[in-house]
DSSP file (Angstrom, degrees, kcal/mol; ACC not computed):
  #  RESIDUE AA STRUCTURE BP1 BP2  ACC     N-H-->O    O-->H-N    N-H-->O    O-->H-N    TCO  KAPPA ALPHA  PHI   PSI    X-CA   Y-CA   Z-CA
    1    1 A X    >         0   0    0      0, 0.0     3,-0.7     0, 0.0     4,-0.4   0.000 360.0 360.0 360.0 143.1 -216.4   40.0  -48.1
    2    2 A X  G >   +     0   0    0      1,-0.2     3,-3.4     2,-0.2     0, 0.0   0.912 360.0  53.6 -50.2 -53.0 -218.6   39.0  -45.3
    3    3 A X  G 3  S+     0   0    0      1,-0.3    -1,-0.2     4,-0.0     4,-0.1   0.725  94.7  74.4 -62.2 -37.6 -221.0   36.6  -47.6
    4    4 A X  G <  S+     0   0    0     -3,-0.7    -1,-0.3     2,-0.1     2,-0.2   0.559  80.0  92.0 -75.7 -41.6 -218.2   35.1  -48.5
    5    5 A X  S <  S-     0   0    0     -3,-3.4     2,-0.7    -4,-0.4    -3,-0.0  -0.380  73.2-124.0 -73.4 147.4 -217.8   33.2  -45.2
    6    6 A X        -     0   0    0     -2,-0.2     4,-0.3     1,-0.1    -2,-0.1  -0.786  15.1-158.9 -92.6 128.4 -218.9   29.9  -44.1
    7    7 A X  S    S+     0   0    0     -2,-0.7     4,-0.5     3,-0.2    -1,-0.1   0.488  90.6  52.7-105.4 -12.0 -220.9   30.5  -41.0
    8    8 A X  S  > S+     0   0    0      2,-0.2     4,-2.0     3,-0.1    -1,-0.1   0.879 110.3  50.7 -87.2 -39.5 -220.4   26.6  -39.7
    9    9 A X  H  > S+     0   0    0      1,-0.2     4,-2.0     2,-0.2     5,-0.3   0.697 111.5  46.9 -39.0 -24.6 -216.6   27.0  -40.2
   10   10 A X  H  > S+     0   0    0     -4,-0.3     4,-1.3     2,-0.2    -1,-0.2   0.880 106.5  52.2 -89.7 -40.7 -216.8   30.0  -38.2
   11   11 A X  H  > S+     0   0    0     -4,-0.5     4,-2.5     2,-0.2    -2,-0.2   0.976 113.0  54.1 -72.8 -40.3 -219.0   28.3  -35.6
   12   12 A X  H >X S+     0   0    0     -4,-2.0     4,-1.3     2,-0.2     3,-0.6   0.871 110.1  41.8 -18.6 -78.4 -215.8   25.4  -35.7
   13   13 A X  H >X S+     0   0    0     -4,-2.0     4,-2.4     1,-0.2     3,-1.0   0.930 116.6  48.2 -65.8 -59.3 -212.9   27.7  -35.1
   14   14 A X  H 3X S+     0   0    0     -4,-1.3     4,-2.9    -5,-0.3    -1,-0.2   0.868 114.8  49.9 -71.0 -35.7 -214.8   29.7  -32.4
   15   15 A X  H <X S+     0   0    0     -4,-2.5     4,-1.1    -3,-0.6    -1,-0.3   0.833 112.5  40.8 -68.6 -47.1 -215.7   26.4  -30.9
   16   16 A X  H <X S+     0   0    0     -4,-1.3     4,-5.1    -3,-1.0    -2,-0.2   0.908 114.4  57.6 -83.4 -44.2 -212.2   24.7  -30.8
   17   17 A X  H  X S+     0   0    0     -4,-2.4     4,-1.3     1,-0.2     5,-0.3   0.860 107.0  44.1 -29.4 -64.6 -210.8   28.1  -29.6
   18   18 A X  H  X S+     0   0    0     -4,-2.9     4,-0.5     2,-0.2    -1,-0.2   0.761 112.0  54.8 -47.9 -39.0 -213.0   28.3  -26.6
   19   19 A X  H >X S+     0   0    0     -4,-1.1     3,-1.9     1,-0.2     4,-0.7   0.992 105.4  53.9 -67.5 -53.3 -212.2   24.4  -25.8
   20   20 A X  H >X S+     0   0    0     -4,-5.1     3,-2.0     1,-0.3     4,-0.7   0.914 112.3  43.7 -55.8 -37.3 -208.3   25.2  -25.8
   21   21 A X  H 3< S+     0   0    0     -4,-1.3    -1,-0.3     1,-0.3    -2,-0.2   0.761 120.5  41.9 -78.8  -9.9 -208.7   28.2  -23.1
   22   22 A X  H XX S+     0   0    0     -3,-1.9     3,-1.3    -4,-0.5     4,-0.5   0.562  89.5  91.3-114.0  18.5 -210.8   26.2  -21.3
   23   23 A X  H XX S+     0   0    0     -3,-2.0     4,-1.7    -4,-0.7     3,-1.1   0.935  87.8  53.2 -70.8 -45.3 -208.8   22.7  -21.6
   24   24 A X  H 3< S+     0   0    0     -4,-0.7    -1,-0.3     1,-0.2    -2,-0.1   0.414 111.1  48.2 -75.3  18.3 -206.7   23.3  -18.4
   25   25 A X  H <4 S+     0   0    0     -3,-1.3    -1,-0.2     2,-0.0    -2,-0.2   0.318  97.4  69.8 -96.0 -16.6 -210.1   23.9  -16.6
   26   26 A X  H XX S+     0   0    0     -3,-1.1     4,-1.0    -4,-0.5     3,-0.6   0.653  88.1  73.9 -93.5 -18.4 -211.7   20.6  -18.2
   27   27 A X  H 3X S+     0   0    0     -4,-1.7     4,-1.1     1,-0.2     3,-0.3   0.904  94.0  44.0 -70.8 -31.2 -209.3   18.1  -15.8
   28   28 A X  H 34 S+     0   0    0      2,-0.3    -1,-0.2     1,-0.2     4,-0.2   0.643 108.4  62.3 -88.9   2.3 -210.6   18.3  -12.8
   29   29 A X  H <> S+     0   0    0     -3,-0.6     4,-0.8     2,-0.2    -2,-0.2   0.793  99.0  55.7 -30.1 -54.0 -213.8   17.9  -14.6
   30   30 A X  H  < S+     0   0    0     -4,-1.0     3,-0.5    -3,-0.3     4,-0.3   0.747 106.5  50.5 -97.8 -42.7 -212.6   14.6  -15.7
   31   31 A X  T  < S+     0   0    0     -4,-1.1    66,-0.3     1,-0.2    -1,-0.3   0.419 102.0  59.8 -55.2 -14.4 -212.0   13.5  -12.1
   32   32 A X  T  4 S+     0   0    0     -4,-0.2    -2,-0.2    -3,-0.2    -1,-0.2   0.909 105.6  47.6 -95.1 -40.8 -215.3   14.6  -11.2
   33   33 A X  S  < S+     0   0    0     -4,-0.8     2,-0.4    -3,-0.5    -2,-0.2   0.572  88.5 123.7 -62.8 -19.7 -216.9   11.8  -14.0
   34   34 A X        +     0   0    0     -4,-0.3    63,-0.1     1,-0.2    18,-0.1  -0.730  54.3  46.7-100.0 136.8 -214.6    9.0  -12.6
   35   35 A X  S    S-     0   0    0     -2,-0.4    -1,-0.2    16,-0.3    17,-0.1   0.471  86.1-139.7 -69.0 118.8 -216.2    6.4  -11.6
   36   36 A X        -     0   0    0     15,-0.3    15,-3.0    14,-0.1     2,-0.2  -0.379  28.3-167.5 -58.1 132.5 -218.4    5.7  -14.2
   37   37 A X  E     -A   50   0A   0     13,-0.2     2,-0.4    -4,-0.1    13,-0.2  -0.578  18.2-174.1-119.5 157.4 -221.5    4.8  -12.6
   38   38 A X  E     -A   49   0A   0     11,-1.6    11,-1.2    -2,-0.2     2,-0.3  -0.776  13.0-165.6-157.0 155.0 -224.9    3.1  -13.9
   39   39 A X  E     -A   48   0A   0     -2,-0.4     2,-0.2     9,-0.2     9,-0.2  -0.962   8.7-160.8-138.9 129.9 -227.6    2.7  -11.8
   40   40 A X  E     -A   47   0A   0      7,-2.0     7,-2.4    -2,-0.3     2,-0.1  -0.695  11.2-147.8-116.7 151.3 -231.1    0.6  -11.9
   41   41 A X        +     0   0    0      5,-0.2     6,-0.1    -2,-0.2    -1,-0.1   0.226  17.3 174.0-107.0 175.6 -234.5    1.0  -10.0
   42   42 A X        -     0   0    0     -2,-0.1     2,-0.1     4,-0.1     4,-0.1  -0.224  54.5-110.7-141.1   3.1 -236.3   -2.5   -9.3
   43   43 A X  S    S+     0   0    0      2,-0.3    89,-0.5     1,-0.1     3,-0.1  -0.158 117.5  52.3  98.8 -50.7 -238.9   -0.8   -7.2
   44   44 A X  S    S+     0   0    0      1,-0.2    82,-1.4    -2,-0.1     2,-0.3   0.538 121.1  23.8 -98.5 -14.6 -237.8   -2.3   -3.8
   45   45 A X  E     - B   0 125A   0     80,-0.2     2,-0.3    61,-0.0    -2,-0.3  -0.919  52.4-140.1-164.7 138.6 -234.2   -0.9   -4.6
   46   46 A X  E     - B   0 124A   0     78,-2.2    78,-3.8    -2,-0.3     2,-0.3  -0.737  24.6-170.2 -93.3 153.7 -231.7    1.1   -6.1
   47   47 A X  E     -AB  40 123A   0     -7,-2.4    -7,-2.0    -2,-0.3     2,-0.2  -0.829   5.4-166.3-170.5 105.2 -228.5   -0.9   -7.2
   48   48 A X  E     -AB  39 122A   0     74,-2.1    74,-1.9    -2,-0.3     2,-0.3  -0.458   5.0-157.9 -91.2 167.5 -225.4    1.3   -8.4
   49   49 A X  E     -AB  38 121A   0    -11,-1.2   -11,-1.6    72,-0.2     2,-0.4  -0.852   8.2-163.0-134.3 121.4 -222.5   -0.3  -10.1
   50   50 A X  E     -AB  37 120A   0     70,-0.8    70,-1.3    -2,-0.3     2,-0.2  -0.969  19.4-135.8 -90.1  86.5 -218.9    1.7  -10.0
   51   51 A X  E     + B   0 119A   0    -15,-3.0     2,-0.4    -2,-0.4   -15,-0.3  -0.427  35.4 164.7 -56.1 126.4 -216.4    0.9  -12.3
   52   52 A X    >   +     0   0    0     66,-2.5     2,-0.6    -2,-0.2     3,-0.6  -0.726  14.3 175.5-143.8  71.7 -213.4    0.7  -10.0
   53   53 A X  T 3  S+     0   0    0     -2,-0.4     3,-0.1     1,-0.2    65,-0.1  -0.713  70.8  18.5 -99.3 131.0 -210.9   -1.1  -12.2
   54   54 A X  T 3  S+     0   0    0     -2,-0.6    -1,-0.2     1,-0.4     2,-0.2   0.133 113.0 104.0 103.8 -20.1 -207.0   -1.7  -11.0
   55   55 A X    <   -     0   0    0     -3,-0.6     2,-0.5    63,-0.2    -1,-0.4  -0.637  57.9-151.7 -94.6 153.2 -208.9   -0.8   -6.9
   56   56 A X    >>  -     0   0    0     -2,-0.2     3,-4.4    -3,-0.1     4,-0.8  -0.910  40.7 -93.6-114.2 151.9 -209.6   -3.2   -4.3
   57   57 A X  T 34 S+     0   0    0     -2,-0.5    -1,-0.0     1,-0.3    -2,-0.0   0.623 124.2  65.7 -33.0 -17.6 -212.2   -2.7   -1.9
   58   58 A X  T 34 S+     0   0    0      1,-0.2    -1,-0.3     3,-0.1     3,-0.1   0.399  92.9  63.2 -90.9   8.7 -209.6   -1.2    0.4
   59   59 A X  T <4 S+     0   0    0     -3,-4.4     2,-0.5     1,-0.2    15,-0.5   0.483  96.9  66.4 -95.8 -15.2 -209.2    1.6   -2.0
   60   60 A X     <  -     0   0    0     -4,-0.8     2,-0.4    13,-0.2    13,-0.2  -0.933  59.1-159.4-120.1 109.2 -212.6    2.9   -1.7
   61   61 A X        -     0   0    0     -2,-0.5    11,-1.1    11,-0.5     2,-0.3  -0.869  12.5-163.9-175.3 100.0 -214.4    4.4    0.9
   62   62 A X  E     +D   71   0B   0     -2,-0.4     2,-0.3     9,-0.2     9,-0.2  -0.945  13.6 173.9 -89.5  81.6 -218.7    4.4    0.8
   63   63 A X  E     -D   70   0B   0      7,-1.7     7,-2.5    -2,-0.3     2,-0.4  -0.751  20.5-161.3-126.7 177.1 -220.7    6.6    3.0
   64   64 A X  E     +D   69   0B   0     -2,-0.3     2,-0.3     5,-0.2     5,-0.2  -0.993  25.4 153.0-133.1 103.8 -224.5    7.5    3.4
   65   65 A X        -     0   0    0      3,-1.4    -2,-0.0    -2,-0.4     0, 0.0  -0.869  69.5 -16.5-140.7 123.6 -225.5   10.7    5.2
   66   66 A X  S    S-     0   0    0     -2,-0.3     3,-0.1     1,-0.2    -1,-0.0   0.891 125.4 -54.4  80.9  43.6 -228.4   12.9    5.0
   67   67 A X  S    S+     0   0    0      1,-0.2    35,-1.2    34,-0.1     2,-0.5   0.760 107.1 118.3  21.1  60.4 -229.3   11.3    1.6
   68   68 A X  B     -F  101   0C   0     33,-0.2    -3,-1.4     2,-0.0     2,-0.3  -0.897  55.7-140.8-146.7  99.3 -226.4   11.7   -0.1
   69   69 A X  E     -D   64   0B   0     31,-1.3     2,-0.5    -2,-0.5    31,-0.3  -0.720  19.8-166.6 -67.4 119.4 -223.9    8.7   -1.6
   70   70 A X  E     -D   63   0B   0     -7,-2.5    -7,-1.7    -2,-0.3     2,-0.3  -0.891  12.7-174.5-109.7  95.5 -220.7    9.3   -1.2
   71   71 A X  E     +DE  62  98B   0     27,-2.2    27,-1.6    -2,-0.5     2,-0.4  -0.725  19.3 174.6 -99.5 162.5 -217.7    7.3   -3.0
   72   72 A X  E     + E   0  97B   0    -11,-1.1   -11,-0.5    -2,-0.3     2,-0.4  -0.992  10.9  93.0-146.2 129.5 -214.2    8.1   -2.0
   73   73 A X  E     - E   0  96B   0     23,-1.7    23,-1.8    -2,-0.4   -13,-0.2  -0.974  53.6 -75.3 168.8-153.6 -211.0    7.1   -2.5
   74   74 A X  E     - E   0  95B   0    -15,-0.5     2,-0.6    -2,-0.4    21,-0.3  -0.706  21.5-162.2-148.4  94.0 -207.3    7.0   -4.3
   75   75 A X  E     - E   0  94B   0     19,-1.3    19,-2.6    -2,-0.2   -20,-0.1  -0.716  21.6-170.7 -48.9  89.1 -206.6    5.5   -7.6
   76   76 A X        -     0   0    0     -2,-0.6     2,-0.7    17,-0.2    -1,-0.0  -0.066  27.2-106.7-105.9 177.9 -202.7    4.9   -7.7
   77   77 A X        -     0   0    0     16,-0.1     2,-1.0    -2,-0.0    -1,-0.1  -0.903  48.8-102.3 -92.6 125.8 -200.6    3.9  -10.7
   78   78 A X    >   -     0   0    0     -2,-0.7     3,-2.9     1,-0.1     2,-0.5  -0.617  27.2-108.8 -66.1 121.2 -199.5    0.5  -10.3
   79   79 A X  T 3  S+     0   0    0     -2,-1.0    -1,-0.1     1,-0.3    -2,-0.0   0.226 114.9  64.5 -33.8 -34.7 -196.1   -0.1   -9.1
   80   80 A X  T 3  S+     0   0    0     -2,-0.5    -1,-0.3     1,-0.1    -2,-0.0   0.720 111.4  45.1 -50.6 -44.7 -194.8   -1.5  -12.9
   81   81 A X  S X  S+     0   0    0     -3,-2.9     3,-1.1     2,-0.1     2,-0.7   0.377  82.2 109.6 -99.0   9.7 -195.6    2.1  -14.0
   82   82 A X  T 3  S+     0   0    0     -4,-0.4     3,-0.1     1,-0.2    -3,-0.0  -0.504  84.7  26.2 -80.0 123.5 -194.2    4.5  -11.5
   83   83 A X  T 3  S+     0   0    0     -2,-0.7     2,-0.7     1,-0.3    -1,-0.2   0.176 100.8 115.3 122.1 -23.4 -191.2    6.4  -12.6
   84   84 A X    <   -     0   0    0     -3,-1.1    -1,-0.3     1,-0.1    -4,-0.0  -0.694  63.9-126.3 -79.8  92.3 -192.6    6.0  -16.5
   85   85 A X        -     0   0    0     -2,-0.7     3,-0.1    -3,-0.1     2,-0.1  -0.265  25.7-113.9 -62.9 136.2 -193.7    9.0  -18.5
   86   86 A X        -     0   0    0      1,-0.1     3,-0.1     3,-0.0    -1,-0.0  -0.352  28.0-179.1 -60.9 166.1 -196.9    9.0  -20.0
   87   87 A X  S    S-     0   0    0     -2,-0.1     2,-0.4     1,-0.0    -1,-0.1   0.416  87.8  -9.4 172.7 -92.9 -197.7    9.0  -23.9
   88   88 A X        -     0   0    0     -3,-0.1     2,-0.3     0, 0.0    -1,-0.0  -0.997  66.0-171.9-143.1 131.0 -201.3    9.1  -23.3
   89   89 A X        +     0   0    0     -2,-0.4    -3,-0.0    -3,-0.1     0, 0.0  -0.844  23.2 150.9-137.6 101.7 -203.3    8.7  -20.0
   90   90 A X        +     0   0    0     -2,-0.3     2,-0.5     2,-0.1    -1,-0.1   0.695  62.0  77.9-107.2  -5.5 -207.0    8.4  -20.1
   91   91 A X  S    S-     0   0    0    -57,-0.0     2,-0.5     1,-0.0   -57,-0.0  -0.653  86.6-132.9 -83.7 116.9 -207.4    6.2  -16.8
   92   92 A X        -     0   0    0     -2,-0.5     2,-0.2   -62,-0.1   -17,-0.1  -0.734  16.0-148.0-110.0 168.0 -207.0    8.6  -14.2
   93   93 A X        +     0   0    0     -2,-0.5   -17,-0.2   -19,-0.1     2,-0.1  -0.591  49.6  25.3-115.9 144.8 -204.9    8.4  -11.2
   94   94 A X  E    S-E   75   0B   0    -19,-2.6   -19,-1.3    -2,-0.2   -18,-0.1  -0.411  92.4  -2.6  94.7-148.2 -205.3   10.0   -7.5
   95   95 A X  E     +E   74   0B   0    -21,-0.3     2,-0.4    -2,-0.1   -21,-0.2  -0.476  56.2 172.1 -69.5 137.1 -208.1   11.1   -5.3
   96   96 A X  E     +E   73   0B   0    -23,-1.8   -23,-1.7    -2,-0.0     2,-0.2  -0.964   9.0 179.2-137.8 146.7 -211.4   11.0   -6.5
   97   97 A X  E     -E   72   0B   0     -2,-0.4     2,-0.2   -66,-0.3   -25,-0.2  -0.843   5.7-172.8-125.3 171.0 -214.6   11.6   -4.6
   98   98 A X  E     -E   71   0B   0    -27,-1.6   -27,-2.2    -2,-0.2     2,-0.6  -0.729   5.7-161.3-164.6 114.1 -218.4   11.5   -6.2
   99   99 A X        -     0   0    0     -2,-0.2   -29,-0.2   -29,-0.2   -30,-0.1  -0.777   2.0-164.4-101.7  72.1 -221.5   12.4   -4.6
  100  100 A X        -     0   0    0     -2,-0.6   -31,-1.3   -31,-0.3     2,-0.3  -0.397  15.0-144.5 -62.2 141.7 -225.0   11.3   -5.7
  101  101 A X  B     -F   68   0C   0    -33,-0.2     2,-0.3   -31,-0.0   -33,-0.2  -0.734  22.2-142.2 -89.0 153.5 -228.0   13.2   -4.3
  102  102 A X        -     0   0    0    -35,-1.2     4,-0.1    -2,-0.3     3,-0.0  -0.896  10.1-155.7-120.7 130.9 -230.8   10.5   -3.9
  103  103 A X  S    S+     0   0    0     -2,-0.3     2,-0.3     2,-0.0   -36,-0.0  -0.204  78.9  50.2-101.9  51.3 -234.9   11.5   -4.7
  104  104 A X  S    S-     0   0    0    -37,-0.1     2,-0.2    22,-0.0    26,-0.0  -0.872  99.8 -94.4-169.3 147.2 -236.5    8.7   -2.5
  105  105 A X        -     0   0    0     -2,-0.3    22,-4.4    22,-0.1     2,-0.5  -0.400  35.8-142.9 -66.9 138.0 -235.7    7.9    1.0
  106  106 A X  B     -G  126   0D   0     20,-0.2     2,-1.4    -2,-0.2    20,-0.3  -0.661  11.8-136.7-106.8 138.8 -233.1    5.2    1.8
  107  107 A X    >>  -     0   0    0     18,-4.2     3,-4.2    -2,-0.5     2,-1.2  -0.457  21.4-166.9 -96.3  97.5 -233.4    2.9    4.6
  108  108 A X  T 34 S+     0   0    0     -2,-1.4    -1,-0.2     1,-0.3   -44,-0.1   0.318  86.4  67.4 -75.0  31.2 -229.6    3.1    5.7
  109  109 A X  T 34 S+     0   0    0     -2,-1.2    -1,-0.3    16,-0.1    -2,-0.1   0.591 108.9  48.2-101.0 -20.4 -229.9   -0.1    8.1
  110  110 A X  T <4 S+     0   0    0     -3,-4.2    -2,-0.2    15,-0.2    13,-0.1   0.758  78.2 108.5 -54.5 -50.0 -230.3   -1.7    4.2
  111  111 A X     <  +     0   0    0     -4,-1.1     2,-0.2    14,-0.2    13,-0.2  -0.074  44.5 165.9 -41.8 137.2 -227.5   -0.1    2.3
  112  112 A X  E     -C  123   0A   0     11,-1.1    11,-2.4     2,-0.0     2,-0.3  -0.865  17.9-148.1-171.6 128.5 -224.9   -3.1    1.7
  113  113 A X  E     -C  122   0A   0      9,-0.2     2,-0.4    -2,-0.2     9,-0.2  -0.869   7.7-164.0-119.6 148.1 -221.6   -3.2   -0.9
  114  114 A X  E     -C  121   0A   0      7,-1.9     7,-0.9    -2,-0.3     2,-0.2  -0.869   8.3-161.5-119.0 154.0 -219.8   -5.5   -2.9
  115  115 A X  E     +C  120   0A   0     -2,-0.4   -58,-0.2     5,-0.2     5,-0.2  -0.589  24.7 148.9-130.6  68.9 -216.7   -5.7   -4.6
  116  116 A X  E >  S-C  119   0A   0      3,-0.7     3,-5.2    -2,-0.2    -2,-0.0  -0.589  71.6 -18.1-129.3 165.6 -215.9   -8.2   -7.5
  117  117 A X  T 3  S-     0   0    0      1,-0.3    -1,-0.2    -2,-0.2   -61,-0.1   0.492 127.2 -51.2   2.9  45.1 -213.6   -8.1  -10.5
  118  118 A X  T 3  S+     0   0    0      1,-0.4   -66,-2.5   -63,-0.2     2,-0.3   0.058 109.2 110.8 103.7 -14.0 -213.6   -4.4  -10.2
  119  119 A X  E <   -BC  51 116A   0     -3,-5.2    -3,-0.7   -68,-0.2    -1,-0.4  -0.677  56.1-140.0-105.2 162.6 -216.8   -3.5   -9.9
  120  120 A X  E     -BC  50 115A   0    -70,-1.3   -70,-0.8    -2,-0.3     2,-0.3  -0.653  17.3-168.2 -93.2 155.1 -218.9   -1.8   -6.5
  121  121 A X  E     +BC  49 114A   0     -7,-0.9    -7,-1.9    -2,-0.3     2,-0.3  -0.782   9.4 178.0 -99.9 135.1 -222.1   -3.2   -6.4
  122  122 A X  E     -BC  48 113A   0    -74,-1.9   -74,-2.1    -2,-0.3     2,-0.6  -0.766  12.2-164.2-140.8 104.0 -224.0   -1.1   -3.8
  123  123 A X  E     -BC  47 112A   0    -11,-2.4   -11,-1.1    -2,-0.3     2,-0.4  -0.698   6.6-155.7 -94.1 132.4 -227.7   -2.0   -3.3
  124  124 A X  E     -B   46   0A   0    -78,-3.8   -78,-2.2    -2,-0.6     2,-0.4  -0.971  19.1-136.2-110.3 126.2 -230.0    1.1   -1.2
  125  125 A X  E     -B   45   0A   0     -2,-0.4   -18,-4.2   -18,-0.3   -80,-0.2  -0.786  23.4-127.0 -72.3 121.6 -232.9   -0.6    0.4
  126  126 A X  B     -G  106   0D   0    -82,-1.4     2,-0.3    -2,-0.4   -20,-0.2  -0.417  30.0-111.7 -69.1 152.0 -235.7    2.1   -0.6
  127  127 A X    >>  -     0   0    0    -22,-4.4     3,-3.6     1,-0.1     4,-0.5  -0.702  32.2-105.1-102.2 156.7 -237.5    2.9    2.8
  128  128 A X  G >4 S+     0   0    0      1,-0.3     3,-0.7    -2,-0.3    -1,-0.1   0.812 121.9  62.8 -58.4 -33.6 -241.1    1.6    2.8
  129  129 A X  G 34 S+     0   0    0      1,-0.3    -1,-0.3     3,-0.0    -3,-0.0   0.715 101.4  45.4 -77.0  -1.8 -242.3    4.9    2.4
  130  130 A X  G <4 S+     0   0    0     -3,-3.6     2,-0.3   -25,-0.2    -1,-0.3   0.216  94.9 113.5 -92.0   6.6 -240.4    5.6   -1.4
  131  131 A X  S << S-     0   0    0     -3,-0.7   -87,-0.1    -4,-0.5   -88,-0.0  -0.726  80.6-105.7 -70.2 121.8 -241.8    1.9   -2.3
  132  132 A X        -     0   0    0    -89,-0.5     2,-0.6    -2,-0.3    -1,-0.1  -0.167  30.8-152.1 -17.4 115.4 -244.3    1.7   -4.8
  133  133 A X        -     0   0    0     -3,-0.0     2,-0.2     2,-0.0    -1,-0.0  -0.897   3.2-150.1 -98.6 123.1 -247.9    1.0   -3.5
  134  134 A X        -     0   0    0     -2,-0.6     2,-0.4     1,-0.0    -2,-0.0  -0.760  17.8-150.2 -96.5 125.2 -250.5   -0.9   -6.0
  135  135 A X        -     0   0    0     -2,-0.2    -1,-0.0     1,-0.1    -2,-0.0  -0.755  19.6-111.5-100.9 148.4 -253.7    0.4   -4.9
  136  136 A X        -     0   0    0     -2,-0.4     2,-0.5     1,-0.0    -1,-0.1  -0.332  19.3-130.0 -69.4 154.3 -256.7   -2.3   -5.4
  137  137 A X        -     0   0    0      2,-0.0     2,-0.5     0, 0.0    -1,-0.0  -0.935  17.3-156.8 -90.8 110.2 -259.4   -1.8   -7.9
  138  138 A X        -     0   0    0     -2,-0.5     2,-0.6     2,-0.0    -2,-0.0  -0.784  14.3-143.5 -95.5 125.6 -263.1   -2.2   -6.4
  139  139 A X              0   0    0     -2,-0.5    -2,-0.0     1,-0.1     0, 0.0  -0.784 360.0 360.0 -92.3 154.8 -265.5   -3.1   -9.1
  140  140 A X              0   0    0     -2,-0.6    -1,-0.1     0, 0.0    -2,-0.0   0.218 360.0 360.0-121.1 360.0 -268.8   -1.6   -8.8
């Protein structure tokens, strides 16, 4: 009998179903997320962080055009693990690219990156006209 049914169970099943036909569509998904990024505001600058762990700065490839951040690169298996079937692999390996669109003008004669224990630092100089202005008060 209809009534009979659990209508959260139902949403469950329907739920996991959909994920399995669509699991061999969700991997290059999951390349699309890699490098996990965070990025803070200070006013005068934006300043992304990339986790880029197991690359060296010669693995990664940074460009700026037309307001648009580009990282690039090729994430390899390290040489200890080649030849090894995976188990389980949640770090992933090969080309990745990632594109931010930017909402404030960059001044790209600013833009300048760093590379320590694994992480990008990338600071974008905001161009004077995306700065915050503090307008004066006149009392009257």
């Amino acid at each position: 009998m209809m009534w009979d049914m659990d209508p959260w169970r139902e949403l469950d099943r329907m739920r996991r179903e959909i994920g399995s036909l669509l699991d061999p569509l969700a991997r290059p998904i999951a390349r699309r997320v890699f490098p996990p990024l965070n990025i803070y505001d200070n006013g005068e600058a934006v300043i992304l962080t990339a986790e880029l762990a197991g690359m060296t700065k010669d693995d990664v490839k940074v460009t700026y055009t037309d307001g648009v951040l580009t990282l690039a690169g090729t994430r390899s298996l390290p040489a200890s693990l080649e030849g090894l079937t995976p188990l389980r692999q949640e770090r992933p390996v090969g080309r990745f690219e990632k594109s931010l669109e930017l909402p404030f003008k960059i001044d790209p004669e600013k833009i300048s990156a760093s590379f320590k224990n694994g992480i990008m630092t990338i600071r974008l100089a905001k161009a004077a006209e995306a700065r915050p202005k503090q307008i004066p008060i006149a009392i009257e």
